[in-house]
N, C-alpha and C positions, 0 to 999 in steps of 0.2 A: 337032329342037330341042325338041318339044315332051315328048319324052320327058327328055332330059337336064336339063330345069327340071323334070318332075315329080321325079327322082333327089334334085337338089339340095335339093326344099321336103320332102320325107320324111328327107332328111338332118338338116336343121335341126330339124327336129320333134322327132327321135329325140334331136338332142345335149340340146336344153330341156326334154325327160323324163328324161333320164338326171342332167340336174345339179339338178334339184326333184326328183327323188328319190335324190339322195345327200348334200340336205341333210337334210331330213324324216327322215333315220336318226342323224344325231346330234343325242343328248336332251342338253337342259343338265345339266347338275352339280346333283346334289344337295346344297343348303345343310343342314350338318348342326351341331347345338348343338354347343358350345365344354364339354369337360370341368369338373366339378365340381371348385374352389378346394379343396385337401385339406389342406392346413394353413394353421392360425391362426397367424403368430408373437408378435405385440405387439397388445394385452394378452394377457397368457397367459391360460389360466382359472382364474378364482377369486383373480385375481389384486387384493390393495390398493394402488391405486397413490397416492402421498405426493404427486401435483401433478394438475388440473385438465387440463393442457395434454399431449396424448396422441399419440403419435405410432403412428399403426396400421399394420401392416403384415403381409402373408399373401405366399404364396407364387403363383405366377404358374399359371394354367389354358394347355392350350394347346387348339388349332381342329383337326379334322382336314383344312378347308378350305385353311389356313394364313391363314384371317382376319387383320385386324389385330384385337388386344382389347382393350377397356377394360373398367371395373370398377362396380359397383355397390357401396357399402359402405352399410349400414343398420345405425343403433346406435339402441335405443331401453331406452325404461326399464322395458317390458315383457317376459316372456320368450315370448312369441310374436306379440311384433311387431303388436300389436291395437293399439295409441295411441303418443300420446309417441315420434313415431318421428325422427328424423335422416337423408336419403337425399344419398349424392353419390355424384356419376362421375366417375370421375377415370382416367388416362390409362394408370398407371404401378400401380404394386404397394406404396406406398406414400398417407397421407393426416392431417395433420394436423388436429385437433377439438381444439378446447376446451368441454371441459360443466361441469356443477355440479358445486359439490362436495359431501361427503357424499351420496351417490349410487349408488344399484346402477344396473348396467346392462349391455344384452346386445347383442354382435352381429356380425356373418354377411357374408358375402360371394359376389357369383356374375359370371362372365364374361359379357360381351355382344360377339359379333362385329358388322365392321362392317356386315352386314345386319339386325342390332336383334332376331339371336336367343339368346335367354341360353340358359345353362346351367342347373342346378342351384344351390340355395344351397350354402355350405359349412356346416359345423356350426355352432351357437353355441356363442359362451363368454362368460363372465360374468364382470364383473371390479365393483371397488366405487372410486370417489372417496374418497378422505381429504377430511374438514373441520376444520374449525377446532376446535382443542381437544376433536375428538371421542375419548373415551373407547369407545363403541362402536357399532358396526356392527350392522343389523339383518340378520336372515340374508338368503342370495336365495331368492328366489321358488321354490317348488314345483317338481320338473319331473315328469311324468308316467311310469311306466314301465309299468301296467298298472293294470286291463284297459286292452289300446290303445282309443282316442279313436270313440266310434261303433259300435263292435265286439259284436255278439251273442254271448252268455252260454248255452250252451245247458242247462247244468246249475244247480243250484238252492244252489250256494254259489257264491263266488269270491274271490279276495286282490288288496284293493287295493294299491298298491304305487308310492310315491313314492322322489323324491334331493331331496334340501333339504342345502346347506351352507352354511357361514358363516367368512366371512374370520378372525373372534376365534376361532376352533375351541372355540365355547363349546357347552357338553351340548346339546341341541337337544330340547324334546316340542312334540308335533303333538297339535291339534282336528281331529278327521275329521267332517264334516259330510252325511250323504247325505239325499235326499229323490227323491220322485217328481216334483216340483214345483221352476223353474229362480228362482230361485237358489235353495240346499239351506240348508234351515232347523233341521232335526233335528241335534242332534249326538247323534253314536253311537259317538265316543271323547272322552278327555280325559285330557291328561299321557301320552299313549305315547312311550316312546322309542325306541320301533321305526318300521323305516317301511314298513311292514307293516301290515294289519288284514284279517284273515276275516271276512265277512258272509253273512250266507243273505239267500236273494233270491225274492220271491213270482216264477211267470211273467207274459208278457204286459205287463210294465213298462217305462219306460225310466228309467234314475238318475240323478241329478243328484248331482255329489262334490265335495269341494273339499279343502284341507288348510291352516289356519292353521299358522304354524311358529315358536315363540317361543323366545326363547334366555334363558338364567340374568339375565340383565340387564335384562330390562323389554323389548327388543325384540320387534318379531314382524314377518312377511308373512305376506301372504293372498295365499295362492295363486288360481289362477283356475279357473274351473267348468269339470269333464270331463262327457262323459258316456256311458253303455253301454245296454243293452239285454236285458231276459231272455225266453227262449223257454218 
């Protein structure tokens, strides 16, 4: 007997190591971000729109999880999103706003699964409000295209290098402002119509830039401060 109870308690033993260690071999599922929003449809870019009341809408991110997703939609009057901002969640691929009028304004979109992991933003785009008996629009704000944001300079010149456009498709000249000191005090252009400027650069510096953008009409934006680096 007493061999047949020992058979039986090394039976049992063996089956409760074999099923605690055939759970300990399956790992959970990796929660993995929801793809980047890759198109903007409504407002398009650069787009004037004649009402206040705005109907947005982008095209649909998907999960490789098979999440369910919602949305983040962020419109602000900034172009990078620093102040003045607007945030909603919303369910679907659509989302109704109403803002100011006579008004620039940017903005982006990114998926969030239902484990609260986003995605990537989508691109922005810019679009401008119609006001009241406005005759003109001020351009949009600056965007950056180089030197990229923080970026080491290793040579002893380099070409700044903005996008500025504007709804009235009016001539457009830029104030290039650089300095070594935040915010940039020196201007070292005026009336260019390029948007472009070459600059020499002492080493050991870091720069401070910016780009005022004024159009034939009295209008302007102030762009906001980059800045780089020289070796």
């Amino acid at each position: 007997m007493k061999t047949i109870k020992s058979i039986v308690i090394i039976a049992l033993i063996s089956v409760s190591c074999s099923k605690s260690g055939s759970s300990s071999d399956e790992a959970p599922e990796q929660n993995l971000a929801p793809t980047k929003v890759n198109s903007l449809i409504y407002p398009s870019n650069n787009l004037l729109c004649i009402t206040n009341l705005l109907d947005f809408e982008w095209n649909k991110a998907t999960d490789p999880n098979g999440d369910t997703l919602s949305y983040i939609l962020e419109i602000s009057k900034t172009n990078n999103f620093s102040s003045n901002n607007q945030t909603f969640e919303v369910d679907n691929t659509t989302k109704s706003v109403t803002l100011e009028e006579g008004t620039a304004y940017y903005w982006r979109v990114k998926a969030v699964d239902s484990k609260n992991l986003s995605g990537e933003y989508s691109s922005t785009f810019q679009f401008y409000t119609e006001g009241l008996a406005e005759t003109n629009h001020i351009p949009f704000s600056p965007q950056l295209l180089a030197p990229e944001r923080n970026t080491a300079i290793t040579s002893n010149t380099t070409k700044l290098e903005w996008l500025c456009t504007d709804v009235d498709n009016d001539q457009l000249l830029y104030e290039v402002y650089l300095d070594t000191h935040n915010p940039p005090m020196i201007k070292i252009g005026d009336n260019i119509n390029v948007q472009h400027l070459e600059i020499s650069l002492n080493p050991m510096n870091t720069y401070y830039w910016k780009i005022i953008a004024k159009d034939s009409n009295g209008g302007q934006a102030i762009g906001q401060v980059w800045s780089f680096s020289s070796n």
